[in-house]
N, C-alpha and C positions, 0 to 999 in steps of 0.2 A: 638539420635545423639551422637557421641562418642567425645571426645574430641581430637581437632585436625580436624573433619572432614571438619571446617569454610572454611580451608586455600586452596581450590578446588572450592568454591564459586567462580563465578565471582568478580573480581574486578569491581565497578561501575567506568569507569573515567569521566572527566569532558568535556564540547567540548574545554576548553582550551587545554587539553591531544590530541582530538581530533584531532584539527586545528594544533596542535607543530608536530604530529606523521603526519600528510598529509606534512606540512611542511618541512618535514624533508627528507621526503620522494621526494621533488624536486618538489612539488606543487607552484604555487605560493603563494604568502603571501595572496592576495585577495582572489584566489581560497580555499586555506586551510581553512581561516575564512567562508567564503560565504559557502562552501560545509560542514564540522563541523555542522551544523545547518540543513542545506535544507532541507534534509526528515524527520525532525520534525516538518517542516511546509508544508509538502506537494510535495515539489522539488527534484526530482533524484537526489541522488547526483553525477551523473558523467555528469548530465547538468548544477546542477553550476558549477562545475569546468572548467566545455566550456564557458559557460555566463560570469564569473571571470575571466578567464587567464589572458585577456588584461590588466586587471588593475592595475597587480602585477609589484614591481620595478617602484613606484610612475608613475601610468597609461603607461605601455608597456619602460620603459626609458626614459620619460620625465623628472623625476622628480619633480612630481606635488604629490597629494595628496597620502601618503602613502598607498599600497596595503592593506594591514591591515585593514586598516579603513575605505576602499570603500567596502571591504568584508563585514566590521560591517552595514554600511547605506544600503548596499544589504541586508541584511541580518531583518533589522527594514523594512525598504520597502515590502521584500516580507510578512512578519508575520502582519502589521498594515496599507501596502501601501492603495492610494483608485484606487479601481477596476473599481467603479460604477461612472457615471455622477453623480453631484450633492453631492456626498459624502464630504463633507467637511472636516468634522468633521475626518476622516481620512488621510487629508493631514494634518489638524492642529497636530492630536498625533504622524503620522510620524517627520515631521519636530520638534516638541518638543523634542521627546526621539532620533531624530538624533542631536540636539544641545545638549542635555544632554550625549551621546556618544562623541560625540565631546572636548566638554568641559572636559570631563573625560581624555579622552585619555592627551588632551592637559597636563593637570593636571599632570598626570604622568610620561608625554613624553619628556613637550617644545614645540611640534610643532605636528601638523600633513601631514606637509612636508618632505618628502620621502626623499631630498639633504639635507635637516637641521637637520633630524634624524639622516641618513646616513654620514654627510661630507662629501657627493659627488656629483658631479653634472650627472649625471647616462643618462642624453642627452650627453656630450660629448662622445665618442668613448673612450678615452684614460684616463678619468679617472674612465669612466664603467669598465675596463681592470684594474685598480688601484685599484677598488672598491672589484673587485674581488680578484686579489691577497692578498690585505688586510685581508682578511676572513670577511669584514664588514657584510656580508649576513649569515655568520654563528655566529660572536657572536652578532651583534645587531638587528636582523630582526626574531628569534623566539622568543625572550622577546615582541616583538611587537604585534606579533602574540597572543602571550598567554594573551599578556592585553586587544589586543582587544575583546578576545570572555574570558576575564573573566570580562570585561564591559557589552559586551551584556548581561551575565549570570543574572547580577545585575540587570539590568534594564529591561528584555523583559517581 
């Protein structure tokens, strides 16, 4: 190997990379996270991004739980969910490393409310239209993104 020849090497990125470049790309925020991950667990990724869309923009413009972060508990779900009857013990690990998600996020965030991240109410009409002119979706909503799948990183 010559020197110099490194710089042709793949760059490894992270699915935070992952999920900010889907992101950016005009995925949803839930989609970018949930998909970033899928087919390392098994899932096409152009079928989570159909399974996610809805949830992106605090569940479809509700403003309810942050896209981001439905992405993440999709995301624990399909890797530890339970498949089988009787499996407990796999709702117990979901439910724990989705509170430990949770709590993280929070942590970081203030909130995992999609209007109280955003300062918007993103069900009204006219302040989605606000929301948007703002640029609020370009500078507060891929820092969201990148934490939530650099939380998954940590704990999956």
């Amino acid at each position: 190997m010559h020197e110099g020849d490194n710089i042709f090497q793949e760059i490894a990125l992270t699915k935070s990379d992952d999920a900010y470049a889907l992101f950016m790309k005009r995925f949803t925020c839930s989609a970018a996270v949930f998909s970033a991950f899928s087919e390392d667990l098994g899932l096409d990724e152009d079928a989570a991004k159909k399974i996610a869309c809805g949830f992106g923009a605090g569940i479809s413009k509700s403003g309810n739980i942050c896209g981001a972060v439905s992405g993440g508990v999709m995301v624990i779900g399909l890797k530890y969910g339970k498949a089988e009857a009787g499996d407990e013990a796999a709702t117990v690990k979901t439910r724990a490393l989705v509170g430990k998600f949770i709590d993280e996020f929070t942590r970081k965030n203030g909130s995992v409310n999609c209007t109280a991240l955003l300062g918007y109410e993103l069900s009204n009409p006219t302040a989605y239209k606000a929301a948007r002119k703002s640029g609020v979706f370009l500078s507060k909503c891929p820092a969201l993104v990148r934490d939530a799948a650099d939380i998954l990183e940590k704990i999956l």
